[in-house]
Steps between C-alpha positions, in 0.01 A plus 500: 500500500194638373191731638193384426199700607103339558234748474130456546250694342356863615251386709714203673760470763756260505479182798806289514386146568915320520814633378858282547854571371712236372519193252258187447480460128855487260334658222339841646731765477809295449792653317852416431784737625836461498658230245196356406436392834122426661372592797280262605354383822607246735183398664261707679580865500172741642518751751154672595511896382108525531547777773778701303230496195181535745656847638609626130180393326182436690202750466694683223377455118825434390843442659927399378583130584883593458683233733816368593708332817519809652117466615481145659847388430632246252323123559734319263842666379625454162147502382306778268154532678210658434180654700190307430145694633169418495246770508136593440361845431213572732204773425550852696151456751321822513609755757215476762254790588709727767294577760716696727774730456800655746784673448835382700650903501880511533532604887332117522146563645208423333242698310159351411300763428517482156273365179577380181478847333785646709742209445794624416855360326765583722384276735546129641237225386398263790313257538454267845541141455399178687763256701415253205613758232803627655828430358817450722869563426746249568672588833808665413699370758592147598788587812622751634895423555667835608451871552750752497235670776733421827216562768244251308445167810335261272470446104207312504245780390494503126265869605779634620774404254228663270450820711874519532493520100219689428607798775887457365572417827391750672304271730625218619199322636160481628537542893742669695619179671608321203766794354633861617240669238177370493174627261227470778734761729604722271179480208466793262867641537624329111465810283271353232737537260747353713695761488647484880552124450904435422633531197658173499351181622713165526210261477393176500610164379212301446345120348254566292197270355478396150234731279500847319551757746406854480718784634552897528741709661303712766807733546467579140115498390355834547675695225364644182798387286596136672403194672673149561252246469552112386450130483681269665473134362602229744528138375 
């Protein structure tokens, strides 16, 4: 029950190297509750929470490790557990010498005609990356089961579940033969606000994949006061 935090030192940045949840030794973290009575564990009792830690605590200099079954679910009930992490603190590497510089302006074109001098702070940093380097999210979506979308022929496009959400169902699908309202017929009529898309949208019911998920509600993201944005965690 308690929150310990690791912190590396000014210069470092934190790498997680394992990190499991559970019970494998009766005298770490063992305390009596109830009547005297001690929890202790039966036999092997480890599930793996490297990825819950990884996501909280990698590349920062410091990080929480608060934990419980609500992460990665209880491996052995009527047993205390604790979170056991190995780490290492790794040196910050120099930033390298920028050689070019563009601005990504807000209408989304490019500007490159720009120097270091005339950088300015209200703007996006980018920086293009190799197919080694990139980094992948886990695919959201395992199955598509149902849609409340009565024209939709076939749920086996995971792109069109997804354009179905991101458009609040304002389009249906890709091509005009697979629903009534299609995006490649009728592209550029969703206000960009999506403010002629209905106010109500009966959804999807989905399977999802295991993994930390990422999500934002693009009906209510372009305000000055609000957004709806959060993390899904699938075990």
């Amino acid at each position: 029950d308690d929150n310990r935090f690791i912190t590396c030192e000014e210069d470092e940045i934190l790498e997680i190297l394992d990190a499991w949840y559970g019970r494998e030794n009766d005298s770490i973290c063992n305390v009596e509750r109830g009547g005297g009575r001690s929890y202790n564990a039966p036999g092997e009792c480890r599930r793996d929470a490297k990825w819950v830690i990884d996501g909280r605590c990698n590349g920062q200099r410091g990080c929480s490790l608060g934990f419980g079954n609500s992460y990665v679910g209880d491996p052995c009930r009527g047993t205390t557990k604790y979170l056991e992490v190995s780490y290492r603190c790794n040196k910050i590497a120099e930033a390298p010498e920028i050689e070019y510089y563009a601005l990504l302006l807000q209408n989304g074109s490019w500007f490159d005609d720009i120097n270091k001098n005339r950088v300015i702070s209200r703007t996006r940093c980018w920086a293009e990356i190799n197919e080694d380097e990139r980094d992948t999210e886990p695919k959201m979506f395992a199955e598509w089961i149902w849609s409340s979308v009565p024209s939709i022929k076939k749920l086996n496009k995971i792109e069109e579940l997804e354009l179905q959400l991101a458009s609040s169902g304002f389009y249906e699908c890709f091509e005009k033969d697979d629903c009534d309202y299609a995006l490649n017929e009728n592209r550029d009529q969703l206000q960009n606000q999506l403010d002629n898309a209905a106010a109500y949208f009966a959804g999807n019911i989905v399977q999802m994949n295991p993994g930390v998920h990422q999500y934002m509600s693009t009906r209510n993201n372009n305000f000055s006061n609000r957004a709806q944005k959060g993390t899904i965690i699938v075990i």
